[in-house]
N, C-alpha and C positions, 0 to 999 in steps of 0.2 A: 697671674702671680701664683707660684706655687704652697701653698700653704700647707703640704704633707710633712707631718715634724717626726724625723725618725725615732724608732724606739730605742732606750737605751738597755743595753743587758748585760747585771755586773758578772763579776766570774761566778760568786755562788749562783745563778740564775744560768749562765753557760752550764756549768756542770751539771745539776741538775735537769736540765732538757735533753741534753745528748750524755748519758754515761756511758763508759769507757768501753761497752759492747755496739751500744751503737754506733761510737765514733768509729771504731773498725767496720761494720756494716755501711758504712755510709763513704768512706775511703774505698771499701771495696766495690761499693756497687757503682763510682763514676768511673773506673777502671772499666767494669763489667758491662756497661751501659755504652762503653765509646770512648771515652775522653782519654785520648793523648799527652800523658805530661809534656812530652816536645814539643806541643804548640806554647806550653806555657811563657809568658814572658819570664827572662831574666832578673834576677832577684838587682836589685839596684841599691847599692851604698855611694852614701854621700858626705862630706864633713858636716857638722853641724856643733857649734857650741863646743863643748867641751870632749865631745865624743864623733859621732857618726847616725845617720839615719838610716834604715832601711827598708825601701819600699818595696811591696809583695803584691802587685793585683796578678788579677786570674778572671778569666772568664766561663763559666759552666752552663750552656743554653740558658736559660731565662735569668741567670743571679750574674753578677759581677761585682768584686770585691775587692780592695786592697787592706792591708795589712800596713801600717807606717809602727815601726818599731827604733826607738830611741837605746842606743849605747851610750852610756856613763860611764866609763872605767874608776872615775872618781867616786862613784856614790856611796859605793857598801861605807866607805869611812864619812859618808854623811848619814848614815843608816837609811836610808833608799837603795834600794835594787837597780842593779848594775844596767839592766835590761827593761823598758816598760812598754806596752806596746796597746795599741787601739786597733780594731776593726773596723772598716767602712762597708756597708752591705748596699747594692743599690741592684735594682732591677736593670734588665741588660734593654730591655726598649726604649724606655726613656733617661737611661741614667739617673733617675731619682733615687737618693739613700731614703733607704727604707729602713734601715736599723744599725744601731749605733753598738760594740760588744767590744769586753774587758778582751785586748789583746793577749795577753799572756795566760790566763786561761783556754783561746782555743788551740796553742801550740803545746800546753799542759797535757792537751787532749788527742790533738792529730798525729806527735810522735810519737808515743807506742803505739797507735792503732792502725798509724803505716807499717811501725815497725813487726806486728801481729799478724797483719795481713798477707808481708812478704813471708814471716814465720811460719804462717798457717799451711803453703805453699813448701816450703822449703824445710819444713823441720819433722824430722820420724812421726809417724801417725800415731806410734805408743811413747812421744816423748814424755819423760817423767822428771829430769833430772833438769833444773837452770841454774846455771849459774852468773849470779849479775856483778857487775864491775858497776861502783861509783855507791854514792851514798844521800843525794840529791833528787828533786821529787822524782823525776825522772827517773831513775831507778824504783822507783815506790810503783810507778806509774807503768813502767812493762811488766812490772810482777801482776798487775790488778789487770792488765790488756791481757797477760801469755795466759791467766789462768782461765781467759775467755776461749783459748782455743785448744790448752791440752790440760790430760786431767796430771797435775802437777803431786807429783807424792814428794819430790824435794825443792827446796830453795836454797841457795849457798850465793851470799854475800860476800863481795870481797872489798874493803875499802881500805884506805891509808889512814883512818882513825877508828879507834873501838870503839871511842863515845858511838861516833855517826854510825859504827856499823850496827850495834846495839839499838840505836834509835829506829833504825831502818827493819831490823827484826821485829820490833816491838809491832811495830806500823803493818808490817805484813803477815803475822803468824796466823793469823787465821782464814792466810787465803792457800795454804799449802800445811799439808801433814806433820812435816819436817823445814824448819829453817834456821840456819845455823849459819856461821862465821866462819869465809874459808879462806885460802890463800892463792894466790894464782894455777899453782899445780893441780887443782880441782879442777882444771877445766880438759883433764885426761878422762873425766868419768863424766862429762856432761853431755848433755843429750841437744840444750842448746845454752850457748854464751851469748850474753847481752854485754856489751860494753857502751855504758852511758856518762864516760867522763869526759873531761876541759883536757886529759894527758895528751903531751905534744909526743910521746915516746908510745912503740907497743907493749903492749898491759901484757904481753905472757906469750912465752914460746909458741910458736903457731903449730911446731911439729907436735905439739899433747894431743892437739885437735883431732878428733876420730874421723875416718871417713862415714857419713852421712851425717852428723852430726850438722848442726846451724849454729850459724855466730852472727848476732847483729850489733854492727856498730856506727852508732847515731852522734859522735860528740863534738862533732862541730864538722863547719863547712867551711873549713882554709885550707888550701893546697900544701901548707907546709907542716899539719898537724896528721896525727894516724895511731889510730889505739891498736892495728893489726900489724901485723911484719908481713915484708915483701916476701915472704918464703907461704906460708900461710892464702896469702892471695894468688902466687902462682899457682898452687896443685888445687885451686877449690872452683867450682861453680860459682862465680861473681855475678851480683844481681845488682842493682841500680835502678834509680828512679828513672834515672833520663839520663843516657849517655852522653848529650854534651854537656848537663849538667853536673854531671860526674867529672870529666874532664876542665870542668873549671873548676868546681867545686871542692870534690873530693881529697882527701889530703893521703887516702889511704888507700887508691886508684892511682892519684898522681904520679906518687912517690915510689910506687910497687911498677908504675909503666917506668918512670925512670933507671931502675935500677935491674931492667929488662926481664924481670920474674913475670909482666903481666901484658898481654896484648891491646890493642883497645879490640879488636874484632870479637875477642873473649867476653866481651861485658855484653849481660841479659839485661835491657828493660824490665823493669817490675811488671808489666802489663803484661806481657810474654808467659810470667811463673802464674799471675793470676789466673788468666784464662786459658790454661792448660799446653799453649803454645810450647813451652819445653816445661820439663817435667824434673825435680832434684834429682840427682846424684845420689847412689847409694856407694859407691866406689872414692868417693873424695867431700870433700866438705864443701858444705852450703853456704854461702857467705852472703849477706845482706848490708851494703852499706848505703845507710839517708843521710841526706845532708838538710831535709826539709824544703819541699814548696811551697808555691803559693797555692796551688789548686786544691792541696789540703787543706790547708786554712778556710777555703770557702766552702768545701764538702761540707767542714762542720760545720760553719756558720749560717750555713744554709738549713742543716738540721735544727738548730739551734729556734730559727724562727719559722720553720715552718714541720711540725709534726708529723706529716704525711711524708714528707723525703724518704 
């Protein structure tokens, strides 16, 4: 009879053991180590209740994990989160769960430290200048990743409320010299764009964009959504996690291969810029588009419980 009762670990407890430098360290090192996102399984939605389920495992030599995340569209107007999610952690020999971890905190944590890690790759060695789209943690959360890999003398905020955009200032002024409230057209002087919204439309002419410059954009994973324009993703070095994952996924891949600006032969695996296999563009722009794995999720949660990772 098995009587190993796994551990539970709420989000403060997640944060806490991997912060947002390590979470990048630990994404980057399953890359550096071997691990193929293309072996990973396909992210799985289901109906369920009032929304949809969806299920994320992964397997990383000795850990294997899934991810079961619940969709609400109803909730916010029950005052519950739209989104809530749990972590399953089990060892990969016997399938035993071994620890139990607040879902939405490790995805708090593995997308800016994905989106950092393709940045760190991809973005001027003297970058100084970001400029972030969206007003939501996530937005809080690549400011507090990118300042992990470049020394940041601006930050410029762009969002469709002043409250949120002011609050999001508040939250970050002491991780950059300068941060201020901008408008789309800022992203002709930035050095890297983050785009971290729900817009189904693109967030700003793609022609501002500078050659070598970096733009990452993480805001969802539905083929018919895209914060970048098809003109933008044609002249740029496109990175992706996983190229058929991108061609399902992707909304701002999809939709730029539709409209014949973007090739699929054109799209870089992330693994490729990591370990040095192609090297950014100085002549056109960097583009990083996640849509999120699963194999993230267990880099960190892997961290998470075990300190030596």
């Amino acid at each position: 009879m098995n009587d190993v009762q796994p551990t539970w670990y709420t989000a403060a407890q997640v944060a806490e053991r991997v912060p947002a430098d390590r979470a990048r360290r630990l994404i980057g090192k399953a890359l550096v180590d071997g691990f193929d996102p293309a072996t990973d399984p396909a992210r799985v939605s289901t109906p369920a209740g009032s929304g949809h389920l969806l299920l994320m495992p992964s397997t990383i030599s000795a850990w294997t994990g899934v991810k079961v995340a619940s969709v609400a569209p109803e909730n916010p107007a029950r005052g519950l989160p739209r989104i809530q999610a749990v972590y399953v952690l089990l060892d990969t020999a016997t399938l035993t769960a071994r620890a139990l971890l607040e879902g939405s905190a490790l995805t708090s944590l593995r997308t800016p430290a994905v989106s950092a890690v393709a940045a760190d790759a991809l973005a001027p060695p003297d970058a100084a200048h970001l400029v972030i789209f969206g007003t939501g943690p996530q937005a809080v959360g690549h400011v507090r990743a990118f300042t992990g890999i470049r020394d940041l003398a601006r930050v410029t905020v762009v969002g469709r409320s002043p409250g949120k955009v002011r609050a999001v200032l508040e939250e970050v002024s002491a991780l950059a010299p300068e941060t201020v409230a901008g408008t789309a057209d800022d992203v002709a002087r930035a050095d890297i764009v983050v785009c971290a919204t729900s817009a189904p439309d693109p967030l700003f002419d793609g022609s501002l964009v500078r050659d070598g410059a970096c733009v990452v954009a993480m805001g969802s994973h539905e083929t018919g959504r895209r914060e970048l324009d098809a003109g933008l993703m044609g002249r740029s070095l496109v990175v992706v996690e996983d190229v058929a994952t991108a061609l399902r996924e992707a909304g701002d891949v999809v939709l730029a291969l539709e409209d014949g600006t973007l090739t699929e032969d054109a799209l870089v695996p992330m693994r490729d810029v990591v370990t040095g296999a192609v090297v950014r563009r100085d002549d056109a722009p960097n583009v990083f588009k996640g849509v999120g794995m699963s194999w993230q999720d267990l880099a960190v949660a892997v961290g998470v419980v075990d300190p030596a990772a």
